[in-house]
N, C-alpha and C positions, 0 to 999 in steps of 0.2 A: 721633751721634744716639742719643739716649733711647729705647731702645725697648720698656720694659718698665714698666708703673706701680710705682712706689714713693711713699711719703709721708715728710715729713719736719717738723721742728719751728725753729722760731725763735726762739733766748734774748737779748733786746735788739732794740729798735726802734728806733735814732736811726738816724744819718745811713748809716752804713756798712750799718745792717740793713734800714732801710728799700729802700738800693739795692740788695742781694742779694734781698728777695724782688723787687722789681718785676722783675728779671734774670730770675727763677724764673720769674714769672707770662707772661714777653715772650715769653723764649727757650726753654723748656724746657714741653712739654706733655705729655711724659710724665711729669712730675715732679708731684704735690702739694702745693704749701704747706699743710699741713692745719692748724697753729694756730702763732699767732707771742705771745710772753712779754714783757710788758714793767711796767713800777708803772707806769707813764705812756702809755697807748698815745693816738695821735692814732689818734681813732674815724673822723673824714673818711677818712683816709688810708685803714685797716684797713678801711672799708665799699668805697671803692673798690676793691678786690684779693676774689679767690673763696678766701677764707682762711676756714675752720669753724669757729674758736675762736682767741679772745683770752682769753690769763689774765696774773691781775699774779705768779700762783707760776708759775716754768719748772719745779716738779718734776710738775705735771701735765701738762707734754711728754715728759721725762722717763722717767714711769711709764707712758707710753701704746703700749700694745705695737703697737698698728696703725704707728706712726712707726721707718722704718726710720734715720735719720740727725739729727742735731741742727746748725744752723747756730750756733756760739756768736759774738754782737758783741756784748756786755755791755760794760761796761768791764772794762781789764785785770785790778783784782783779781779779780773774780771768778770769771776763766778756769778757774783750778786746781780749783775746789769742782763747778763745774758739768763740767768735762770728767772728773771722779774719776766722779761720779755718772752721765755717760751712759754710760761705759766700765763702768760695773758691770752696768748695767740694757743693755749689750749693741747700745748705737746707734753707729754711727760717727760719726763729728764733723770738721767743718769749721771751725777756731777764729783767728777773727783774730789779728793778731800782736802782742805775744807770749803767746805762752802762760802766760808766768808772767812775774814781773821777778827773781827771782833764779835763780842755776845747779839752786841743788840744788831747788827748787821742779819744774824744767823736768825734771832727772832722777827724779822721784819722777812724774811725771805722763807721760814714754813707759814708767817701767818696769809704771805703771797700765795704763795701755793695750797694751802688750804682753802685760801676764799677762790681760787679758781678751780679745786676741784682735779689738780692733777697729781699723779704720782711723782714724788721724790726719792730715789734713792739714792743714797751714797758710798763713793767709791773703797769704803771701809772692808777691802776684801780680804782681811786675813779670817775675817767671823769667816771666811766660806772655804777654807782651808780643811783639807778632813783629820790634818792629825791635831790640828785647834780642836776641832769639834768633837773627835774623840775622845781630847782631852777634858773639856769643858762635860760630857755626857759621865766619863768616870768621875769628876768631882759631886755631880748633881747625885749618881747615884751611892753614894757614900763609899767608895772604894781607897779610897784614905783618909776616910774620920774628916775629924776637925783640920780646916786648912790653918795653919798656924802662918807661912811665910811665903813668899813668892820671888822671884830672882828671874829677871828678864834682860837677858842680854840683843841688843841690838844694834847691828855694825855696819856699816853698809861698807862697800867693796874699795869704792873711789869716790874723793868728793866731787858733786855735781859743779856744772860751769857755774862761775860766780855771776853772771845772768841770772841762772836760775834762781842762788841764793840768796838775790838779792829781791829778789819778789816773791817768793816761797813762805813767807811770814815769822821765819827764823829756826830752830832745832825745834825746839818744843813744839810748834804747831804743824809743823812741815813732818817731822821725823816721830819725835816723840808723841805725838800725837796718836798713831796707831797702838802703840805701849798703855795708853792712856785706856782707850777704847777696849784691848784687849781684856785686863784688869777686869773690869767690870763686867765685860760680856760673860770673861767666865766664871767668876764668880757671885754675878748677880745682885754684886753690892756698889755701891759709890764710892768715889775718893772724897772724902772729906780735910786732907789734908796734903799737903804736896812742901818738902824742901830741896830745893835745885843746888846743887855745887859745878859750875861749869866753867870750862876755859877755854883759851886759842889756843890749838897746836897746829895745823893744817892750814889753813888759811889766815893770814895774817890782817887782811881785807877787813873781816869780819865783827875786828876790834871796833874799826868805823861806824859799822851800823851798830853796835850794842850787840850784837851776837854771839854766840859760840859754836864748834863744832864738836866740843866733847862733855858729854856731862856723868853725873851720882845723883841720881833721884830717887829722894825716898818718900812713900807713899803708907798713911793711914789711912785705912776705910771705915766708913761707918759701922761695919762690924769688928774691928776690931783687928786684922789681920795687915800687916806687913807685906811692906813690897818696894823690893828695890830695883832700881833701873839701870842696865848701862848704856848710852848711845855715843857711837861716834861715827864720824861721815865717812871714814878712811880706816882700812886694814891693810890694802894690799895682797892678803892671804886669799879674798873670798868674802862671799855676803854671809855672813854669822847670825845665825838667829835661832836663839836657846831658849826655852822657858823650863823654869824648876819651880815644882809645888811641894810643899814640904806639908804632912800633917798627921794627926795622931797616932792615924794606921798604917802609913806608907807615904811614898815617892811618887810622883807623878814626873817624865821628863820628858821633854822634845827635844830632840837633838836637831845636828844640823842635817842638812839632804844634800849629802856628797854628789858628785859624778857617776858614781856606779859606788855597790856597797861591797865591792873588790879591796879584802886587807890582808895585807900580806907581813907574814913573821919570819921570821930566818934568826939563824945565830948572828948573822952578822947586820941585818938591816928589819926595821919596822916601817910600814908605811901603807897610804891609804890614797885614795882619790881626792882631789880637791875638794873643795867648798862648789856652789855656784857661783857664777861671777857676779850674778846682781838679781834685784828684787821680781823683773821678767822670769829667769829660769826658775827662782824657789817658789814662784809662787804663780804660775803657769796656768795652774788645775784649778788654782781659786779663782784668777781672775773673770775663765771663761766661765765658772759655776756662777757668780754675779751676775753675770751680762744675761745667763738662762734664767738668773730667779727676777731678775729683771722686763726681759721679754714673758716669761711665763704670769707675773703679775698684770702686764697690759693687757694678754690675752686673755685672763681670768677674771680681770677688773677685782685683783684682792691686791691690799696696799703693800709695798715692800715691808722686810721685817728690817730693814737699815734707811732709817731715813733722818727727816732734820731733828729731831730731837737727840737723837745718840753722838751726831757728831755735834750739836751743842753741849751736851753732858762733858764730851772730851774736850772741848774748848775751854771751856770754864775752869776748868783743870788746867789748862797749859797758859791761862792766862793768869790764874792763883801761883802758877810755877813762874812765870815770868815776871813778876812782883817778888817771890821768893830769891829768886837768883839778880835783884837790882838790891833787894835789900838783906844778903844772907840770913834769912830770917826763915822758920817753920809759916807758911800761912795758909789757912783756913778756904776751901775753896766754896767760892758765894754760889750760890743756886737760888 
């Protein structure tokens, strides 16, 4: 719980940011949203929410000493220029993922952050998911032995505007990227190895940039265990997200989180509640639990347990995958 007024700023207003302040405005009232940044703001939207100030410059968030913390959801590039300038001007920051698209981009922005002395976390919030975390506390405590394999399905519902996709930094760092991070968080090992098989089916666009929207990834970790990936930007059925642990003693599994857990059998018909439609509803609970271990670290001055070195760990990986899938080749990922 919030127990102390602080104010904070908003750089970017679409989809991702729109749903962090409504989160701010829902669940958190000791918190302020005092002005949110966008070139395009949706004025309905912003008049609905007790938000002080819209501006189309974020450096008048920025430079506003009253604002203790900066939310960055701009698009990707942007992250780096905007997170240099809140860490100078001394605000802590919450910055979607990734923080950059290359290594040394990502290293040149904690060691910014570090020599200002301000908190960084990153918007990595499936770690704050509780049946992740469930999951991840039965493997720690040995409840199925040795982990031998992993099988991580990841779908998303519909593919995003090709706007987005086209500054989003490509599957792998955009999408696969969270896959990447999960791996490791719960199993507390590295990937040491990454081969991508990917292709166009959904967007044809995408051939242009070098990109893909569907891939097979498979992953060795330094301990030894297996793990393979499926992503695609488009189902049509629903947002899909499964995780399977396979290991000496037993099964670990996360299924998907229906509409309601309403299933019905008959002699003549089977049938069950949808999927959610997208990464907003399945993952609802997690997002706002960030935003509190986020504000709860300001107010405690203790650093987030998600910052720039985890989602460089996960970069490095999707940048070893993206040399994998130009050269279909197994490659090594450099750290």
């Amino acid at each position: 719980m919030i127990n102390k007024d602080f104010q904070v700023g908003l750089i970017g207003a679409g989809r991702i940011g729109k749903m962090h302040a409504e989160n701010i405005a829902n669940n958190f009232p000791g918190v302020k949203l005092k002005s949110v940044a966008d070139p395009s703001i949706d004025k309905e939207w912003f008049e609905s929410l007790d938000i002080e100030n819209c501006y189309t410059n974020p450096d008048k968030i920025i430079n506003d000493d009253k604002i203790h913390a900066v939310l960055i959801t701009s698009p990707t590039p942007t992250h780096i220029n905007f997170i240099r300038k809140c860490a100078i001007n001394k605000k802590h920051i919450f910055c979607e993922k990734p923080i950059a698209l290359t290594v040394n981009e990502i290293k040149k922005v904690i060691d910014i952050v570090e020599n200002e002395n301000v908190f960084l976390q990153v918007g990595l919030n499936r770690r704050f998911d509780n049946h992740f975390q469930e999951m991840r506390k039965k493997i720690h405590d040995g409840s199925i032995g040795d982990i031998y394999t992993i099988h991580i399905t990841n779908y998303d519902s519909f593919i995003p505007k090709f706007k987005f996709l086209h500054s989003s930094g490509g599957l792998l760092l955009d999408m696969s990227i969270h896959d990447f991070d999960m791996v490791q968080y719960l199993t507390g090992s590295n990937i040491k190895e990454i081969f991508v098989n990917g292709n166009v089916f959904i967007e044809p666009k995408l051939k242009e940039m070098g990109d893909i929207d569907t891939a097979t990834i498979t992953l060795e970790l330094d301990n030894g265990i297996m793990c393979s990936i499926q992503n695609c930007r488009q189902t049509h059925y629903g947002y899909d997200q499964r995780i399977e642990i396979f290991g000496s003693d037993g099964l670990l599994l996360v299924e998907n989180d229906h509409e309601n857990l309403c299933f019905l059998i008959t002699n003549n018909d089977t049938s069950r509640a949808k999927l959610k439609n997208s990464f907003i509803e399945r993952y609802e609970k997690s997002f706002i639990a960030e935003l509190n271990h986020f504000f709860e670290c300001i107010q405690s001055d203790k650093k987030p347990i998600v910052g720039g070195s985890d989602i460089l760990s996960a970069v490095q990986v999707a940048v070893a995958g993206q040399e994998s899938l130009k050269q279909n080749l197994p490659q090594k990922v450099i750290r």
